[in-house]
C-alpha positions as CSV (number, residue, x, y, z in Angstrom):
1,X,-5.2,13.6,-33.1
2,X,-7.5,10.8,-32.5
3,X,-6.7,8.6,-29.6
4,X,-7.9,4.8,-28.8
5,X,-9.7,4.6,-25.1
6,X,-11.8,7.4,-23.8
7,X,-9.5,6.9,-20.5
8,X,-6.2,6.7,-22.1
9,X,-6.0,3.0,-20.8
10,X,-6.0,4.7,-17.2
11,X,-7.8,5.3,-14.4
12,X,-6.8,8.6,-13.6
13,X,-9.3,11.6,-13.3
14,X,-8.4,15.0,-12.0
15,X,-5.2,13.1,-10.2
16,X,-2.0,14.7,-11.4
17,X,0.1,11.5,-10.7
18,X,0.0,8.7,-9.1
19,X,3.1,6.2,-7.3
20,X,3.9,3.2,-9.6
21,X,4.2,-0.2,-8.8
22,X,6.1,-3.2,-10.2
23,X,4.8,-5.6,-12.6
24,X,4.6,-9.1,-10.9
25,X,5.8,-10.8,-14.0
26,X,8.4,-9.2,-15.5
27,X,9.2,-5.9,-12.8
28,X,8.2,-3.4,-15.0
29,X,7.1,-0.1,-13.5
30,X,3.5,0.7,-14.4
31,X,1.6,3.6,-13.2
32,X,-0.7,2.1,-10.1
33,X,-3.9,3.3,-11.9
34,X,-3.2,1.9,-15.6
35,X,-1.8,-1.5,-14.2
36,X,-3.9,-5.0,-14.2
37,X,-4.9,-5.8,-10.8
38,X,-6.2,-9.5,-9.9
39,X,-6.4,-11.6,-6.6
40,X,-5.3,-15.0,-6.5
41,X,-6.3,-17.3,-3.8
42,X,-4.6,-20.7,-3.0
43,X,-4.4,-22.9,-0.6
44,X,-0.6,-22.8,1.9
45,X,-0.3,-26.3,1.4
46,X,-0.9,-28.8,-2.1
47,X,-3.9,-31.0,-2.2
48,X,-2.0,-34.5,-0.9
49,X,-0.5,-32.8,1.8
50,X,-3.9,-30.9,2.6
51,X,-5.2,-34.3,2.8
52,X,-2.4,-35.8,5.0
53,X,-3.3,-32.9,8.0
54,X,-6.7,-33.2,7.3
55,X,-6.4,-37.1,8.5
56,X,-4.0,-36.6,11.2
57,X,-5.7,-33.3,12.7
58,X,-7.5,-34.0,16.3
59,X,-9.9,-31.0,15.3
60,X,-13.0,-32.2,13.0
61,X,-14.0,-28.9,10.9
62,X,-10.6,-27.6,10.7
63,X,-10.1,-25.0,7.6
64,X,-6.2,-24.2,6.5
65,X,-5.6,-20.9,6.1
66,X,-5.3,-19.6,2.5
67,X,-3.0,-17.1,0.6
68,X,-4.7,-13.8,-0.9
69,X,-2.3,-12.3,-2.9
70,X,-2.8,-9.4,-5.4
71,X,-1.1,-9.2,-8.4
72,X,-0.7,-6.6,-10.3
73,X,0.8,-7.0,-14.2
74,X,2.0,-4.4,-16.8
75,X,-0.6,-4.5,-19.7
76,X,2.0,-6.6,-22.0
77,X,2.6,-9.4,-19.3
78,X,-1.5,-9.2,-18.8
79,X,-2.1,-9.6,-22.3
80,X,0.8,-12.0,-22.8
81,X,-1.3,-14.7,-19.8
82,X,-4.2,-13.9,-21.5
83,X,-5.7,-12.2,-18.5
84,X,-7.0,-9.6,-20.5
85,X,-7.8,-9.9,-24.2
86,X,-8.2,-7.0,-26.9
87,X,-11.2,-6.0,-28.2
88,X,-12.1,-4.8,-31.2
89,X,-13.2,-1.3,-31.9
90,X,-16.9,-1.3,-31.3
91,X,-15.8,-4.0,-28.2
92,X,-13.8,-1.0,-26.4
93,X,-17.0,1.1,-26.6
94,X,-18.4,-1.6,-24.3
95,X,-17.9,-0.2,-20.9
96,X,-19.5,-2.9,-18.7
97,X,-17.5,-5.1,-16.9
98,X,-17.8,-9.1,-18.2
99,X,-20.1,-11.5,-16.0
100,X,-18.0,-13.0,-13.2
101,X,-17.9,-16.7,-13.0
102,X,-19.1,-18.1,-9.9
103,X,-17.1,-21.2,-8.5
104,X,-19.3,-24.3,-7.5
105,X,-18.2,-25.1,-3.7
């Protein structure tokens, strides 16, 4: 039978199971090697209020802390937010990963 991915959409070599986590969107269990993993960063507090501590802080170069949080979505959900996008046939064969962005600071 011929199959689609060369991995079988995981990342599972020579493992003979792996735990599962839950999908952050909609709680699906996924297999922890097959799910979509990505970090989000934000700030604790919103922009005004980030502004109203910044004004009344009595420390000059004060940073707030920030939230890393890793989230973790079922293919459907990821492809659903159009965090990943499907590729064509000769575009799976393509086994580098895309060129990160870099965010001007």
């Amino acid at each position: 039978m011929t199959f689609k991915r060369r991995n079988g959409g995981r990342n599972k070599k020579n493992r003979g199971h792996v735990k599962f986590v839950r999908c952050v969107n909609c709680g699906r269990t996924v297999p922890k090697d097959k799910a979509v993993k990505r970090f989000q960063t934000r700030n604790v507090v919103d922009a005004s209020s980030q502004r109203d501590l910044r004004d009344a802080s009595a420390i000059e170069d004060y940073n707030l802390p920030r939230l890393y949080i890793k989230m973790q979505y079922c293919i459907s959900c990821a492809i659903h937010a159009r965090i990943v996008r499907v590729r064509s046939t000769e575009g799976r064969r393509i086994r580098t990963p895309p060129q990160r962005f870099r965010r001007r600071s």
